[in-house]
N, C-alpha and C positions, 0 to 999 in steps of 0.2 A: 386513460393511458393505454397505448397500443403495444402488444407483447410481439415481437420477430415471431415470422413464420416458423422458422426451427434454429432450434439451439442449442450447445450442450456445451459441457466441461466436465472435464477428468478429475476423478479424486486424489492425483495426484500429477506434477508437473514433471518429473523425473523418475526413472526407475530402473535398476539392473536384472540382468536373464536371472529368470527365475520369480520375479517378484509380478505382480499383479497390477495394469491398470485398466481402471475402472471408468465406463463410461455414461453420463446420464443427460438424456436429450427429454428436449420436448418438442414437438411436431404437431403443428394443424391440421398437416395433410392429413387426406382422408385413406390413401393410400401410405403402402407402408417406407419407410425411407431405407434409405442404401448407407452403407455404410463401406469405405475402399480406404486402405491405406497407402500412404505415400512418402517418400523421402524428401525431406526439405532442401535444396539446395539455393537458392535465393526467393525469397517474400519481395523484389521490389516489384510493382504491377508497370513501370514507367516504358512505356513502346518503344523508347528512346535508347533505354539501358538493357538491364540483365535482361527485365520480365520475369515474371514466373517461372520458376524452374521447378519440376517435383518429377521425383523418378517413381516410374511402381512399385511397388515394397505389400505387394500380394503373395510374394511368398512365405510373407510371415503372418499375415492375416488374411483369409479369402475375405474376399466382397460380398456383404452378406446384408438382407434385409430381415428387416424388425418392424414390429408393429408400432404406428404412430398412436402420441396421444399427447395430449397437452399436459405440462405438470407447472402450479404456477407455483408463489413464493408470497412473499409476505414483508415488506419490510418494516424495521421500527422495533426495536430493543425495550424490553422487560424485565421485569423477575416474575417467577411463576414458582408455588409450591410442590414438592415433589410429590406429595400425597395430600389429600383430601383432608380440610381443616373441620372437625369435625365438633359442635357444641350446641348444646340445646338450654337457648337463651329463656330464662323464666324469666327476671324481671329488666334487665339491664343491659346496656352495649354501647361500650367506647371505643371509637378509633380517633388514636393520634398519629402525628406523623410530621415531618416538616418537610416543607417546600421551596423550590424556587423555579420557578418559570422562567423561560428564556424566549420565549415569546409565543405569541397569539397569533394562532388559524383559524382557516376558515368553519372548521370542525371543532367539535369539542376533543377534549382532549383526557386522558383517564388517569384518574392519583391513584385508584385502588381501587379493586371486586370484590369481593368473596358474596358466591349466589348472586341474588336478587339485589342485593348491597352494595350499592358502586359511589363513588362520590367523582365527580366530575369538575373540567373548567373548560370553561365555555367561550364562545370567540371575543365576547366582553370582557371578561375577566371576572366573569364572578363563578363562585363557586357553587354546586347543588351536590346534597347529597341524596340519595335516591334510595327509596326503602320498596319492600312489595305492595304489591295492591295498588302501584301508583303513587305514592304520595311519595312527596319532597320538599326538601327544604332548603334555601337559597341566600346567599349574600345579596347585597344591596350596593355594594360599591366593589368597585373594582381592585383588586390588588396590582400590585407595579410587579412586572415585568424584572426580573435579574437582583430582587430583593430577597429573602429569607420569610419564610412567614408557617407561622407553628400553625397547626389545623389540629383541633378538638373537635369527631361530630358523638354527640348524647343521645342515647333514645331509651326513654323508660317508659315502663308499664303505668306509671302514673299517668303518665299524658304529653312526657316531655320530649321535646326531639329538639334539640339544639349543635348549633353548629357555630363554632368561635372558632375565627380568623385572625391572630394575630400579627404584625407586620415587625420583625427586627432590622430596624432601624439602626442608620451610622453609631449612633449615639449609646447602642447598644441598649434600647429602652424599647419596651413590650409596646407597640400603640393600636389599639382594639379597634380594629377597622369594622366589625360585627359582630353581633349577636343577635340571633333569634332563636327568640322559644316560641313553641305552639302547642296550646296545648288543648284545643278544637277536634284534633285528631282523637276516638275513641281507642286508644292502643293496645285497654287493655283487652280488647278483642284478639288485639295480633299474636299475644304471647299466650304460652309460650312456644315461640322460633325454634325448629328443631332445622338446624344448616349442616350440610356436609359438601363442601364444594371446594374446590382448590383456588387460592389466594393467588391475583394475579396484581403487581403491582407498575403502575407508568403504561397499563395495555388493558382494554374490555378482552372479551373473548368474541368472535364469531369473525364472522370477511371481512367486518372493520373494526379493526381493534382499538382504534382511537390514539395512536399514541401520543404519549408524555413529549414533550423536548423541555428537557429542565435538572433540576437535583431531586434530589428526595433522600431524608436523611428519617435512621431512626421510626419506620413505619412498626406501631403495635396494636395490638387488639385485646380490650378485656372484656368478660361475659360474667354477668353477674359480682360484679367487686373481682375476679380472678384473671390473673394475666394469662390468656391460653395463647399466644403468637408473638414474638417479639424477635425482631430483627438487628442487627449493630452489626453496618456495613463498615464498621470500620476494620474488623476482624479479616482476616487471609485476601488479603486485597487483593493480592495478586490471582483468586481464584476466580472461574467463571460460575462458583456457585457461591451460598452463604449459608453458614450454619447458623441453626435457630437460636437464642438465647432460651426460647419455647414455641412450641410446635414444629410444622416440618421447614425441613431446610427449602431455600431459594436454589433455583437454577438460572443463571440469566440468558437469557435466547437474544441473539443478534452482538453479543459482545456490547455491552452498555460498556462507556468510562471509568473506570476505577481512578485511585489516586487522584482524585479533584477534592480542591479545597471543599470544607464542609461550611454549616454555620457556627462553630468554635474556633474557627483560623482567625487570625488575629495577626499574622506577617511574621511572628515571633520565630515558627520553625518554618523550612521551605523543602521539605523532605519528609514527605507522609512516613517512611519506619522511624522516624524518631517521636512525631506524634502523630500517631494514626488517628485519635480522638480527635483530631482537627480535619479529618480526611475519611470524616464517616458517611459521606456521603459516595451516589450512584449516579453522573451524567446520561439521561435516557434521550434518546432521540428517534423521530417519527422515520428518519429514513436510514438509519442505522440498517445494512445487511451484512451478515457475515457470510454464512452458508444456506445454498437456498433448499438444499437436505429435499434434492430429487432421488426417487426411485432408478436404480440403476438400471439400463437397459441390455449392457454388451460390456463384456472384457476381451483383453488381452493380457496372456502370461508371455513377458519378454522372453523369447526363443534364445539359447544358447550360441546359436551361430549369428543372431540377428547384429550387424556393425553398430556400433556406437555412432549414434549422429542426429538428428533432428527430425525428428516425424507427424505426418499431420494428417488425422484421421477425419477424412473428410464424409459429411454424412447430406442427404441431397432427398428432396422430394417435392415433387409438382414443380418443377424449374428453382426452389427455393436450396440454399446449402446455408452449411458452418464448418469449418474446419477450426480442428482445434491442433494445438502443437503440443509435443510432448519430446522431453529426450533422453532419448538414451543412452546409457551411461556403461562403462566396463565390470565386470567384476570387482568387488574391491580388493586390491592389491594386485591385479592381473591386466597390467595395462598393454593395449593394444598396438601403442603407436609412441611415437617417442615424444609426439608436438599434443600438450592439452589446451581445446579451448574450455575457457572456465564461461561458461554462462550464465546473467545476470539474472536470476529468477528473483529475486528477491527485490529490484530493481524495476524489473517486469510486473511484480505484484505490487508494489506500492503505487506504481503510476497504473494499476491497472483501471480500466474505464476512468479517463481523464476527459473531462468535459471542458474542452477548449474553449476561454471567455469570447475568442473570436472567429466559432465555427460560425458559417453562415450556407446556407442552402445555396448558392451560388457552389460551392465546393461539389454539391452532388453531378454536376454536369462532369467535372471533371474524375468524377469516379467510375459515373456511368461508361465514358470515354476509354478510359483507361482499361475497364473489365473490373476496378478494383474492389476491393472489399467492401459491401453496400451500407454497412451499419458502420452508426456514430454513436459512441455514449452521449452524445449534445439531445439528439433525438430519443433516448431511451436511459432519462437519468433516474428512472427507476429500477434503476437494475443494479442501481448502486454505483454512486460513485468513487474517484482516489483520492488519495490521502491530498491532492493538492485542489480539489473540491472541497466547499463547505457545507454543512448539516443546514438546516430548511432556521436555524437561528443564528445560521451566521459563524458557529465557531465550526474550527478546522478537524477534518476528519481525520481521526490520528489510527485505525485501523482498519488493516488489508488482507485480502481471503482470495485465494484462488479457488475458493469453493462458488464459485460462482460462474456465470457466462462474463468475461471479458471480451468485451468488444475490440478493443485495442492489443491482446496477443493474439494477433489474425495476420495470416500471409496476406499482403495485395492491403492492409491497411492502409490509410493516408493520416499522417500527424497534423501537418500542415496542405489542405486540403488548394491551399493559395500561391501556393508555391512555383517558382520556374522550373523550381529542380523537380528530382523525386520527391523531397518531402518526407525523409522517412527519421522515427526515431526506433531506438531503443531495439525489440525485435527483428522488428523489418531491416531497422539498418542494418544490425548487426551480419546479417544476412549477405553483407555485401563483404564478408569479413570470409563469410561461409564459399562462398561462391568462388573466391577468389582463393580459397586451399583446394577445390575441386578442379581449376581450373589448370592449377599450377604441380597437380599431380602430387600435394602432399598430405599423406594419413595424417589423420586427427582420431581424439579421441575427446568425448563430451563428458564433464562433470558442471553440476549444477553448483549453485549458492549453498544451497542443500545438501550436498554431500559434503560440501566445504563445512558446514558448521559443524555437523552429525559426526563425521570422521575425522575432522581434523586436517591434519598434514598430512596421514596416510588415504586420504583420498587422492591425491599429487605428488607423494614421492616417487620417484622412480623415474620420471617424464623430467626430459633433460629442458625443456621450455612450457611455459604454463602462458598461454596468450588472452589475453582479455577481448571485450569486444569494445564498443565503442563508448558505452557509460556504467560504468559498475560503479554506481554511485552509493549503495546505501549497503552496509555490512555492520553484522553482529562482532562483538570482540572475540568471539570463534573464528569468524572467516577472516579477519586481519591477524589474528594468531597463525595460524594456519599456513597464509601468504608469507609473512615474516618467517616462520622457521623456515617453510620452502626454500625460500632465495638465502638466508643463513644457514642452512647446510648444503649449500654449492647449486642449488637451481635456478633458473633463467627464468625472471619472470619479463615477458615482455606486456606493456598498458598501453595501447592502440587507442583511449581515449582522451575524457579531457573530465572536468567535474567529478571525476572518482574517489572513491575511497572517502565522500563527505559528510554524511549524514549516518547516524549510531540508530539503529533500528534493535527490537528484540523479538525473538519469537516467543510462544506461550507457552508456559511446561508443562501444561495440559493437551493443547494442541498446536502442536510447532507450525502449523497452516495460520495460524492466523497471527500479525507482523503488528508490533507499537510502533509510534514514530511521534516522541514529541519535538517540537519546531522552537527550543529554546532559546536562550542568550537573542543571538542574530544568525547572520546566512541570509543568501539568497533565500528565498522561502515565502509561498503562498499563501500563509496565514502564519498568527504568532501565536504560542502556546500562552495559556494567562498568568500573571505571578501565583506563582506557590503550586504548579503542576507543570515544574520542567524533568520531573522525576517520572522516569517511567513506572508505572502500573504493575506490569507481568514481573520486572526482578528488582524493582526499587532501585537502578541505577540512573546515573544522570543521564538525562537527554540529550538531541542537538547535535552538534557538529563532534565531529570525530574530535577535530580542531579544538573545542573547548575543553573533549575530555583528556587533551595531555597526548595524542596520535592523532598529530597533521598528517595528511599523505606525505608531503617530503619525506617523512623518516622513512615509508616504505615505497616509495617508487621516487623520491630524489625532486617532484614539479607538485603541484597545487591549485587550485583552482585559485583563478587571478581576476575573471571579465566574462561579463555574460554581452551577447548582442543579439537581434535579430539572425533568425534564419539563413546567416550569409557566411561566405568563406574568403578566405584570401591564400595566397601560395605564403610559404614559406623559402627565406632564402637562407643560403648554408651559409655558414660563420667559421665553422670548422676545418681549418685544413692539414692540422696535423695528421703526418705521413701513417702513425698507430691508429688513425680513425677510416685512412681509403677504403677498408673494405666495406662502411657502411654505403659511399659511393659510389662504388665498383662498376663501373658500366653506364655511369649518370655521368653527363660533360654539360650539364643543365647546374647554375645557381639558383633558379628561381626553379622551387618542387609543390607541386598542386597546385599549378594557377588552372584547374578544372576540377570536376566534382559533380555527382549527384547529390551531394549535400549540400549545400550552400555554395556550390561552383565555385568551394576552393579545399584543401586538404587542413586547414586550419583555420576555425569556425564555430561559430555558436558559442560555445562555450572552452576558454582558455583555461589552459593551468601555466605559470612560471616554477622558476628557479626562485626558491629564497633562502641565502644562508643559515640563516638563524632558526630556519626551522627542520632543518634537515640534521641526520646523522653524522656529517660530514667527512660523508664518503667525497672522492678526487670523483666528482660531478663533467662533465663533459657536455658542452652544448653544443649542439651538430646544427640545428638551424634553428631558426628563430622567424616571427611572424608578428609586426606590428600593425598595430588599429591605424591607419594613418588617416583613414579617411572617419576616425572619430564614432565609429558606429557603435562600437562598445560600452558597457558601464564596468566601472572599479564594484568589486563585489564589495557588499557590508560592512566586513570582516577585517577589508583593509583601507576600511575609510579610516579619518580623524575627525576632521572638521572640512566645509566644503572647498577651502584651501589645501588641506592637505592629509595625508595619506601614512602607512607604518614605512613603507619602506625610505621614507624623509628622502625624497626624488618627486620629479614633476608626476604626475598620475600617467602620460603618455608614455612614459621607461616602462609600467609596470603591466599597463593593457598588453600583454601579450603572450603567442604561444610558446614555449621551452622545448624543443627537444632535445632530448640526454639521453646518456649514456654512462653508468659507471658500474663498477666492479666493488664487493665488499669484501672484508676483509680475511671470508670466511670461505670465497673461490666463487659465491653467488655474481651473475649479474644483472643487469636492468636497463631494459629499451623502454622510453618512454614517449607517447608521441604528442601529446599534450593537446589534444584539441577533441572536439568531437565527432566534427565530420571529417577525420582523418579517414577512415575505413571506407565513408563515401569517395571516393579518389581510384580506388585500387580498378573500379571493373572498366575506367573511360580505356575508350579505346580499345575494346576488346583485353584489357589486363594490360596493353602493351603502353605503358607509361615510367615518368621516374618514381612514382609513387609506390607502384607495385616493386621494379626492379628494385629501390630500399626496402622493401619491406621483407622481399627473398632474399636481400645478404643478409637481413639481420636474422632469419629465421637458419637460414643457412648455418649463420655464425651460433645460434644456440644448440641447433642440433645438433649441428656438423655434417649435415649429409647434404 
């Protein structure tokens, strides 16, 4: 596996004057790499469109070089003892533990070390358990793959070393796949074992660790008839360490699964805090990374005068670069400008490094062409992939760390590498959101997902409009708290997207950097979480769609996600003509709005949100135009199927493919611009900004601000 010439990430994604961020590269070069900051104002790399735009931003950081050096990482999730297990074996040594494997590689794979002591499985499936001086002892048949199976290994000073495999069966009956004694071996030479080494369990120790991909429940160890180590994962689940029952506490490295069914589940509860004893188990995985816990090389303390807005700390050596993005945010409670964009970091990290099922090398011509960003998580899936990747067994990766290199929060990125248009999502697009407030001469100010959760409302009160970018799709019941009081004590939220506000993520209250995301019920969605682990992990709440948990977006922005399609767009036509809505039209003598776009060559696309009564707070809703699939290229999302005849909203499924744009007022002086698609924001820069898409977008910004 080939590591990028150079590359780094910030210990943080956002931060206010005064606070510290932190940055940690690695470099091949032999020479030392440059380090230049810059202001972001559009990421699209397209020759056609914006291009690149970055202003210098050296008055806040000189251009400075730093010695190169390579720092690598390590993927694949453990538990590791915090101190040395320490026992001096005279006659006797039991290790138990139970297992479940979820599949077989080409490597062996590791249950548990302590010293010289390891027991292993192998790319068969059989088991060895491995003592000093070489010797071992082996199964004979292979254990199944996604079973439960209890592991006994013995070793006594008489002669004995045996290892029992038992297999728990549907049936819930013990069925003895092995045993072997030997007792040829002279052992009582060996004793007595005097061990002091730290317990590493699902990982060996050295450059290859061998990892686990499986469960592991209940791992103990006795030394002479006495219990000195014993583990029960079913305790503070929500923690990234585990206290000992005896001996020292676990730490687990890489963020392994908590909250997964154990071998006690039984269907009866589906909610590990009401019985954790069923959810005593630990999901480990060989390519689990959370933080790749580089050596820092260079900061920056955010300067006082430095403007709130988007910055990208570009670092370069031997023709090679990385740029990473960071943004910066206002004072808290000391807002700069009247118009906030809220951006999606949270969003941003969950799709961080997505390894697209249909990148193909063909794609690279058109990067090389463009100038655009060189790297693909396709090509560098050891660097960890997103939650909408799966682990090396096939289930879905439910957390995300911007403690890492993301490939995909990169200016000049390509989503869609295939594409006529730009191609852009998420970051990049959103950019076209950015481009288009510099363009049109109006201050902003930048808060993150992150300040949204941490602060609250008083991250956004005061700022007479709060604008989104083009997918704010995944939010803690903080940042939809937050949003809600906003727009219910009199503030303007405007949603410039479309699939927002859908997916219930949580951060960790240990380390808010690293994000759960289970894939419950239904949804659009990449993989499906398994029964009896639709509960998250970090706070034991329920997983999945906002939607399930009782907060549709209708109730907070009035549209929903309705229709996903290919990478395409279509115009929207206005429906609207009452005389109380002209000012949304002001200067537009156009019915038909975004029939162009660098997102899908049209302003409503990709992915639709509607209007539905029944889910909404019903507020006096106002639809300003509308955007149907006529050409059939869309699907009805999960959520609002029935049967393949028919659909919730009891109408042909062709009424319901489509984009909403609204408008209303609450009851409390708040109001709400919604635009319901995703490649709306792709629209705003065609034609140099001068379009109907942009002129809507200045009345309605107009109308929140007032200026």
């Amino acid at each position: 596996m080939q590591d990028v010439f150079i590359a780094g990430y910030s210990d943080k994604l956002s931060a206010r004057p005064g606070e510290t961020v932190t940055f940690s590269v690695s470099s091949r070069a032999c020479e030392a790499f440059r380090a230049t900051l810059f202001r972001s104002i559009s990421a699209d790399p397209n020759p056609d469109g914006p291009g690149i735009i970055e202003d210098d931003a050296s008055t806040y950081f000189k251009p400075s070089s730093f010695a190169s050096r390579y720092q690598g990482f390590t993927p694949g999730s453990f538990a590791q003892s915090t101190t040395d297990l320490q026992a001096n074996i005279k006659s006797d040594l039991v290790i138990r533990l139970w297992f479940m494997p979820t599949v077989l590689v080409a490597t062996d794979q590791t249950l548990l070390v302590w010293g010289t002591i390891s027991i292993i499985l192998d790319s068969q499936g059989l088991i060895t358990a491995r003592l000093p001086d070489g010797m071992s002892v082996s199964t004979s048949v292979p254990i199944k793959c996604n079973h439960w199976h209890s592991l006994e290994f013995k070793v006594s000073a008489s002669g004995v070393v045996a290892l029992d495999i038992k297999s728990m069966m549907m049936a819930k009956a013990d069925i003895e796949i092995a045993k072997n004694d030997y007792t040829e071996f002279d052992l009582a030479q060996m004793f007595p074992v005097s061990v002091r080494e730290p317990v590493r369990i699902a990982a060996s120790f050295g450059d290859a660790p061998c990892c686990f991909n499986g469960k592991i429940e209940a791992p103990e160890i006795l030394v002479d008839g006495s219990l000195i180590a014993k583990w029960d994962f079913s305790q503070d689940i929500s923690s990234l360490s585990v206290k000992a029952s005896a001996g020292p506490d676990l730490l687990l490295k890489n963020a392994p699964t908590r909250g997964v069914t154990g071998r006690k589940w039984d269907a009866t509860e589906f909610c590990w805090r009401h019985k954790p004893d069923h959810y005593a188990a630990i999901s480990f995985h060989d390519d689990d990374i959370y933080d790749f816990e580089w050596d820092s090389d260079f900061e920056l303390v955010i300067p006082d005068d430095m403007p709130s807005g988007i910055y990208i700390m570009r670092i370069e050596a031997e023709g090679h670069y990385d740029a990473m993005p960071f943004f910066v945010c206002p004072p808290l409670g000391k807002r700069r400008a009247d118009l906030c964009v809220l951006v999606s970091t949270f969003t941003y990290t969950i799709y961080g490094n997505h390894a697209r099922p249909d990148f193909a090398p063909s794609w690279l011509e058109k990067i090389s062409a463009w100038k655009a960003y060189p790297n693909n998580p396709s090509q560098y899936r050891h660097y960890g992939l997103s939650t909408y990747n799966n682990h090396t067994d096939g289930s879905g990766i439910c957390h995300a760390s911007h403690k890492r290199v993301l490939f995909n929060l990169r200016p000049g990125y390509l989503t869609f590498g295939n594409a006529t248009c730009s191609g852009l999502r998420h970051f990049q697009a959103d950019s076209h959101l950015i481009a288009w407030l510099h363009n049109q001469n109006i201050d902003y100010d930048i808060i993150t997902d992150d300040e949204l959760d941490r602060d609250g409302v008083a991250a956004i009160e005061g700022y007479k409009a709060v604008v989104t970018g083009s997918h704010p799709e995944y939010h803690t019941s903080e940042t939809l708290d937050a949003l809600r009081d906003y727009r219910d004590s009199g503030g303007g939220l405007v949603y410039l997207g479309g699939n927002g506000f859908y997916w219930r993520i949580v951060r960790h209250p240990e380390d808010p950097a690293l994000l759960e995301i289970r894939r419950s019920e239904d949804g659009l969605r990449a993989w499906a979480s398994e029964p009896g682990e639709y509960y998250n992990a970090f706070d034991g709440s329920y997983g999945g769609l906002w939607r399930r948990n009782g907060r549709p977006p209708q109730q907070l922005v009035g549209i929903g996600f309705t229709a996903q399609g290919n990478f395409v767009g279509m115009p929207y036509k206005r429906v609207c003509y009452d005389k109380n809505m002209d000012w949304v039209f002001d200067g537009i003598n156009d019915d038909l709005l975004g029939d162009f776009g660098f997102s899908g060559h049209g302003a409503a696309g990709f992915e639709l949100d509607r209007r539905d009564e029944k889910l909404d707070d019903g507020e006096d809703i106002t639809i300003l135009a509308q955007s149907y699939d006529e050409d059939n290229r869309f699907i009805l999302v999960p959520e609002e199927m029935l049967t393949h005849l028919t659909n919730l909203s009891g109408g042909p499924e062709a009424d319901v493919k489509r984009a909403d744009m609204v408008y209303f007022k609450t009851h409390t002086g708040g109001q709400v611009f919604a635009a319901g698609s995703i490649t709306f924001c792709g629209s705003l820069p065609w034609n140099n900004y001068e379009n109907n898409v942009s002129k809507l977008l200045r009345n309605v910004v107009r109308k929140f601000v007032g200026s």
